[in-house]
RODO-2510 file (C-alpha; in nm, 4 decimals, decimal comma):
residues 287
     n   res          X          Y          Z
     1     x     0,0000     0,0000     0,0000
     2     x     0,1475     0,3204    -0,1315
     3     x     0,1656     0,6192     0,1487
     4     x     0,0344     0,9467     0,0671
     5     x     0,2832     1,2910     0,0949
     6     x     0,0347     1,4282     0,3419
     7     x     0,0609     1,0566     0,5291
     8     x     0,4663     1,0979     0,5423
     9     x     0,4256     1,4751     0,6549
    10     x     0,2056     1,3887     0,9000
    11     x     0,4274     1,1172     1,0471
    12     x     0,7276     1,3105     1,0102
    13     x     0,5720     1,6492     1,2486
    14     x     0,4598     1,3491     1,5311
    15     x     0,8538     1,1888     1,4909
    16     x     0,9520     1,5559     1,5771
    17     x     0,7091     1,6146     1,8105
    18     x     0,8329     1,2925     2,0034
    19     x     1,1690     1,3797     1,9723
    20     x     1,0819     1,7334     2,1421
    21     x     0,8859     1,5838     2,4186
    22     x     1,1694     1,3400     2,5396
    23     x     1,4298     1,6078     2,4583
    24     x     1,2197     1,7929     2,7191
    25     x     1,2172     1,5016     2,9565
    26     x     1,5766     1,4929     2,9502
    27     x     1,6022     1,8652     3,0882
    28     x     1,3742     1,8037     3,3425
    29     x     1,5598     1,5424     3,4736
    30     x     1,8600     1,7009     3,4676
    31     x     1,6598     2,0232     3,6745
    32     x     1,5945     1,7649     3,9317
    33     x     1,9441     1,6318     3,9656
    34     x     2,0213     1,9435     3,9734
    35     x     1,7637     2,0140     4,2915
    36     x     1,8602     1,7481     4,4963
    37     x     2,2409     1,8016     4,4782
    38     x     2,3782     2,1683     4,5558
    39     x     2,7245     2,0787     4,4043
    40     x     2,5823     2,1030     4,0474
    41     x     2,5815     2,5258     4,1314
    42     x     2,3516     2,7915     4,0722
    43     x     2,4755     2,9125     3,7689
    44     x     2,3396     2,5572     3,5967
    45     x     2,0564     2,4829     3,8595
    46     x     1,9787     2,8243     3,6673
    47     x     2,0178     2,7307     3,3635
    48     x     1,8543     2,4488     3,3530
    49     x     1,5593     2,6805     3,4907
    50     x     1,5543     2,9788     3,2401
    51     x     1,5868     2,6446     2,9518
    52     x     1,2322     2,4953     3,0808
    53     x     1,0702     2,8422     3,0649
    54     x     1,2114     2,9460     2,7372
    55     x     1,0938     2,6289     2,6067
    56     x     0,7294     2,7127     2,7095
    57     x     0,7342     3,0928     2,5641
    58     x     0,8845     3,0148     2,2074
    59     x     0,8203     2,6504     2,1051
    60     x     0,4256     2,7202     2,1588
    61     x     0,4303     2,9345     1,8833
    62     x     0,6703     2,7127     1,6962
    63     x     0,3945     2,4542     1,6813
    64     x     0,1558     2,6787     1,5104
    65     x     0,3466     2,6746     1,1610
    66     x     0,4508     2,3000     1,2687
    67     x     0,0467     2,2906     1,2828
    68     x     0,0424     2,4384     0,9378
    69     x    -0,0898     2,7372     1,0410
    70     x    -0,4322     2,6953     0,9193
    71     x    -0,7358     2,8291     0,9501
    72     x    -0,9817     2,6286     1,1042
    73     x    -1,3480     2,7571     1,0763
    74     x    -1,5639     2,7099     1,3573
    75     x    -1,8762     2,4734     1,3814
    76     x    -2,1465     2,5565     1,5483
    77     x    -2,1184     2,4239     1,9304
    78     x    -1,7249     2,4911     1,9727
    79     x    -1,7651     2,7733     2,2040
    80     x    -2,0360     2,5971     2,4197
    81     x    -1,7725     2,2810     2,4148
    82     x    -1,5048     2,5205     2,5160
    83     x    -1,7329     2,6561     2,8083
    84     x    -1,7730     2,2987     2,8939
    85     x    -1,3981     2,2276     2,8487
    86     x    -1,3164     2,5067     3,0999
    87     x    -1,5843     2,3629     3,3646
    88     x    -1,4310     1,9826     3,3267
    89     x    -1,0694     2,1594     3,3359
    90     x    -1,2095     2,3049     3,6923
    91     x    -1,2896     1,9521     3,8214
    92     x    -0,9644     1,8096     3,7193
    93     x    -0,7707     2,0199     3,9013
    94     x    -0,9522     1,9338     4,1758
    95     x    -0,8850     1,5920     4,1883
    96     x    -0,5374     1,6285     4,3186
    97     x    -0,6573     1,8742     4,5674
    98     x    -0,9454     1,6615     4,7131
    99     x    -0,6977     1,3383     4,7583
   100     x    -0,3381     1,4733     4,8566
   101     x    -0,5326     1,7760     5,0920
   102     x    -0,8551     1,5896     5,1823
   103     x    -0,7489     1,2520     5,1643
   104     x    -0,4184     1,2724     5,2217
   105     x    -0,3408     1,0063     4,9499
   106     x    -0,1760     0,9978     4,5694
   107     x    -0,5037     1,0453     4,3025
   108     x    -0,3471     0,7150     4,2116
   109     x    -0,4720     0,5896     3,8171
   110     x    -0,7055     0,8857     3,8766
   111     x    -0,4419     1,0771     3,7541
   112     x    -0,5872     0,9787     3,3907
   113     x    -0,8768     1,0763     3,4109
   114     x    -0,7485     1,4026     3,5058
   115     x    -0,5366     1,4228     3,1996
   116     x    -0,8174     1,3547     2,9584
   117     x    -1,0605     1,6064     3,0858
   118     x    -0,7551     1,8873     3,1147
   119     x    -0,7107     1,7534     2,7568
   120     x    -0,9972     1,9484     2,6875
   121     x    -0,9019     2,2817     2,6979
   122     x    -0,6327     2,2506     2,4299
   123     x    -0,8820     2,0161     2,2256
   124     x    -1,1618     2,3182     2,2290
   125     x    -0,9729     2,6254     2,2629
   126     x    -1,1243     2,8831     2,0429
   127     x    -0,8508     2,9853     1,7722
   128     x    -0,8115     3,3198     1,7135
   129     x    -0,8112     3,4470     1,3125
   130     x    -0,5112     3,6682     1,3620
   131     x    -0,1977     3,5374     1,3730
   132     x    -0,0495     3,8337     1,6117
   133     x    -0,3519     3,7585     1,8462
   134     x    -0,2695     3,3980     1,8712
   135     x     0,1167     3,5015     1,9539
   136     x     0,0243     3,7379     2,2271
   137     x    -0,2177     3,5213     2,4085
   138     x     0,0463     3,2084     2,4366
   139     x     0,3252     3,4401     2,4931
   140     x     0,0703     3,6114     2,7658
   141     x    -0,0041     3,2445     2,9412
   142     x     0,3366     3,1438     2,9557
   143     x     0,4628     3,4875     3,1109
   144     x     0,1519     3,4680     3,3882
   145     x     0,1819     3,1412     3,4730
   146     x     0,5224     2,9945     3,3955
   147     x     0,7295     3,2777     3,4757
   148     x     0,5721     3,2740     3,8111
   149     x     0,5752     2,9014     3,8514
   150     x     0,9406     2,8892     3,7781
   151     x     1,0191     3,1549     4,0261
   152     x     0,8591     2,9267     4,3227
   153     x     1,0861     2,6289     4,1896
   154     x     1,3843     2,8235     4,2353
   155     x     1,2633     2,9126     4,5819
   156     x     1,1910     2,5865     4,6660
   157     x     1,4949     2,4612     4,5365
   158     x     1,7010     2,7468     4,7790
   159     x     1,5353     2,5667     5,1075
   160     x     1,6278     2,2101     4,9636
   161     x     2,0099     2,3201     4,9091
   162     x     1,9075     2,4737     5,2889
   163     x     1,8891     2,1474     5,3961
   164     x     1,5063     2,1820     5,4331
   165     x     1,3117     1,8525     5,4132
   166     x     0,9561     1,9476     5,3761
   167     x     1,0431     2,1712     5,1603
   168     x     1,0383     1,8830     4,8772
   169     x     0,6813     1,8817     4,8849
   170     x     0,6729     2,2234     4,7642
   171     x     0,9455     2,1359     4,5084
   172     x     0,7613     1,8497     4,3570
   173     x     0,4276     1,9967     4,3705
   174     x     0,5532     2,3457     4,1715
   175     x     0,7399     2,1373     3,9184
   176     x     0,5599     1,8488     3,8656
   177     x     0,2062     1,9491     3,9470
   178     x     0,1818     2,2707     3,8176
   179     x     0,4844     2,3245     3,5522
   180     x     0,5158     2,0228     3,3224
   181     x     0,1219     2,0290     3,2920
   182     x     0,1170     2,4150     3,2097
   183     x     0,3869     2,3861     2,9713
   184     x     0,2849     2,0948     2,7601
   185     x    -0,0662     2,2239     2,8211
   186     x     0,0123     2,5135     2,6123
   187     x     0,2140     2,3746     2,3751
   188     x    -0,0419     2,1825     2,2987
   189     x    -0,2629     2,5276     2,2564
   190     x     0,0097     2,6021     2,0145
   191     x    -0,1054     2,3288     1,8078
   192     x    -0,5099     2,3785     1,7907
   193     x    -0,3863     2,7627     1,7255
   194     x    -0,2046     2,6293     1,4316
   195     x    -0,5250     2,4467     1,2867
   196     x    -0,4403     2,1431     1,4465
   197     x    -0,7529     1,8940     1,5176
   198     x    -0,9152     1,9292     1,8429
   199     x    -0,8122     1,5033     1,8609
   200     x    -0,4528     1,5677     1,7987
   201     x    -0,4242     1,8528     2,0335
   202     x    -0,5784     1,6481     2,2829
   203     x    -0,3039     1,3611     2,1706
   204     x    -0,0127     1,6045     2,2395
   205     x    -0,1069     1,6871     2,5771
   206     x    -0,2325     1,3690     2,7027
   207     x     0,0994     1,1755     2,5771
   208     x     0,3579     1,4474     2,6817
   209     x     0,1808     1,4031     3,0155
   210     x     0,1775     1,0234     2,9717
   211     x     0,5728     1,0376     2,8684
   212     x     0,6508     1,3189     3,1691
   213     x     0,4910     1,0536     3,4307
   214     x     0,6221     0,6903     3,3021
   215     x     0,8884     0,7194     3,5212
   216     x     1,1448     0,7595     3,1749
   217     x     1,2222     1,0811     3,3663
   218     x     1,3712     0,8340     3,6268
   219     x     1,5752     0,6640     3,4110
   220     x     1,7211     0,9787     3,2535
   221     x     1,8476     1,1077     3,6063
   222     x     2,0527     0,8360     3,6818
   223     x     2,1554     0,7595     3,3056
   224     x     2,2181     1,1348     3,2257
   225     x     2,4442     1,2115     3,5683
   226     x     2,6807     0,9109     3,4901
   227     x     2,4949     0,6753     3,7859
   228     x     2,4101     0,3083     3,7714
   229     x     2,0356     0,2333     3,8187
   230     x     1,9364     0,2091     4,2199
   231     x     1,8197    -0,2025     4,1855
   232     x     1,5355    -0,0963     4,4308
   233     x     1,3424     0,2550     4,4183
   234     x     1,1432     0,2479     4,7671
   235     x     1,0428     0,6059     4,7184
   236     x     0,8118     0,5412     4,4425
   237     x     0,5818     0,4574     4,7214
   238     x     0,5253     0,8232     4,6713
   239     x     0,4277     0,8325     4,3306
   240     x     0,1165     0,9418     4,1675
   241     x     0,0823     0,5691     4,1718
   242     x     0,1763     0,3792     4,4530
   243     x     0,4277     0,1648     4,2414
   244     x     0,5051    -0,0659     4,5644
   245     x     0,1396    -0,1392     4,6137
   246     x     0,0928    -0,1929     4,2421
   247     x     0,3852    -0,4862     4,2261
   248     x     0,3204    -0,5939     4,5960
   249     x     0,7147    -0,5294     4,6535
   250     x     0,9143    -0,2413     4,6820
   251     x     0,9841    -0,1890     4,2676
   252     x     1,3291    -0,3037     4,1028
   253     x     1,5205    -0,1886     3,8104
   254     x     1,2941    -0,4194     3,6151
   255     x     0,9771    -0,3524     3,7558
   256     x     1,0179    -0,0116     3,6866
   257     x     1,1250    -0,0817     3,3484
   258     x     0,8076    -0,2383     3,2608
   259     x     0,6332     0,0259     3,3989
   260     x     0,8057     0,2744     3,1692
   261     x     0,7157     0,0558     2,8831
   262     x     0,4138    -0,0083     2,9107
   263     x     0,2909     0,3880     2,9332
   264     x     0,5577     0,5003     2,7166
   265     x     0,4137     0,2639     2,4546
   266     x     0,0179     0,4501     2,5489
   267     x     0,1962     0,7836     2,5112
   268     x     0,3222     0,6917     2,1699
   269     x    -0,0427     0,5323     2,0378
   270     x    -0,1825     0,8447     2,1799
   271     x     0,0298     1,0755     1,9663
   272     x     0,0302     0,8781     1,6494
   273     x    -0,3135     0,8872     1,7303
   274     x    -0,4146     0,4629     1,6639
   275     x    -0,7336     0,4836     1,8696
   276     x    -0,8494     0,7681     1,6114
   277     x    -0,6961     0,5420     1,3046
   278     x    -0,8654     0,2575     1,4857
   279     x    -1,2215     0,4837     1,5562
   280     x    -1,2432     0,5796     1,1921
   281     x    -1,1445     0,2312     1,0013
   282     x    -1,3577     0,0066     1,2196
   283     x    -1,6022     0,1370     1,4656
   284     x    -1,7430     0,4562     1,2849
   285     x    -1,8264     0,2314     1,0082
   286     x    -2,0138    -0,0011     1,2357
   287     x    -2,2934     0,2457     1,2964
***
């Protein structure tokens, strides 16, 4: 079977695309290398910083023209699916709120559901006709909420170096809770403001989250820094997922591996976007 140009181009932009998110997930594991060991310095503790928050000003807009930079002209319920977007975004940042502060537990595989209904807001964002507009409001989001985000991960990273334990909490939830999902969450804008499909911006975000939290991030800390793997990880107890409750033993090298594998594998479906390839060939035509 012969493949189209538009098939190839297609594939090519998701290739990149995965390339970009690991290249990503590489930095942020060197940022947290960087946080739990003081020798690295400031001056690359910094870097590593400013790198993460550059990323999320320019490469949003980057993925407009990788987007194609289309118009795409509205249908009829799209604003009263974004309204709904934004309402389903509101409960799904509530679901790490109501378990870690009301709870006092992980969300656990709830964490999924969370990333498919903050999918949303990326999937029905309203494009804007004007390219300048479309600039200015992702430049806009990543200055108000990055900028400021980044700021309390430096802070937090200061009472770590301190010698501050509690302070990892603070660490973990401004980098990992609030960051990574802003970031790719407006990259992922970038897209849909490109003419992407509501699906595929959807796809973006819910694999670069999928990718951020498979653990590969693990893996590139120790592999990165020049460290052999642990054998044992007992602190993944503290997971989003309870990894030692989901084996029944605290995980090893290979448990963890398998873990990786598995939802690195999802991530990568997601993006090349086999359940839509799957939706349209088989079960759309069933109806």
């Amino acid at each position: 079977m012969k493949i189209s140009k538009e098939n190839k181009e297609n594939w090519k932009k998701k290739l990149m695309i995965l390339g970009i998110l690991i290249g990503i997930i590489m930095i942020t594991a060197e940022l947290d290398w960087a946080a739990e060991h003081s020798s690295v310095g400031w001056t690359l503790r910094s870097f590593w910083i400013a790198l993460l928050i550059q990323i999320g000003i320019f490469l949003p807009m980057g993925f407009i023209y990788l987007a194609g930079n289309n118009i795409i002209p509205r249908k009829k319920n799209d604003s009263k699916l974004f309204l709904i977007s934004l309402i389903l975004f509101g409960l799904a940042n509530g679901i790490p709120i109501y378990f870690y502060v009301g709870v006092g537990i992980s969300p656990g595989f709830l964490l999924y559901l969370q990333l498919i209904l903050m999918g949303l807001i990326p999937a029905y964002i309203l494009q804007p006709k004007n390219v300048g507009l479309r600039h200015f409001i992702l430049v806009m989001l990543s200055l108000t909420i990055l900028i400021p985000i980044g700021y309390f991960i430096n802070d937090a990273i200061d009472d770590l170096w301190a010698g501050t334990p509690t302070m990892d909490t603070l660490y973990y939830m401004f980098f990992w809770g609030l960051f990574m999902p802003f970031l790719y969450l407006i990259l992922a804008i970038g897209w849909k403001f490109g003419g992407g499909s509501k699906r595929q911006s959807w796809n973006i975000f819910v694999s670069a989250m999928l990718l951020q939290t498979s653990t590969l991030e693990d893996f590139f800390y120790f592999l990165l820094n020049g460290q052999p793997l642990p054998g044992v990880w007992p602190w993944m107890k503290n997971f989003v997922i309870n990894l030692e409750v989901l084996f029944g033993h605290v995980p090893t090298d290979l448990d963890l591996l398998i873990f990786c594998s598995i939802i690195t594998s999802i991530a990568i479906l997601i993006l090349f976007d086999v359940h839509g390839y799957i939706w349209n060939k088989y079960i759309s035509k069933t109806k």
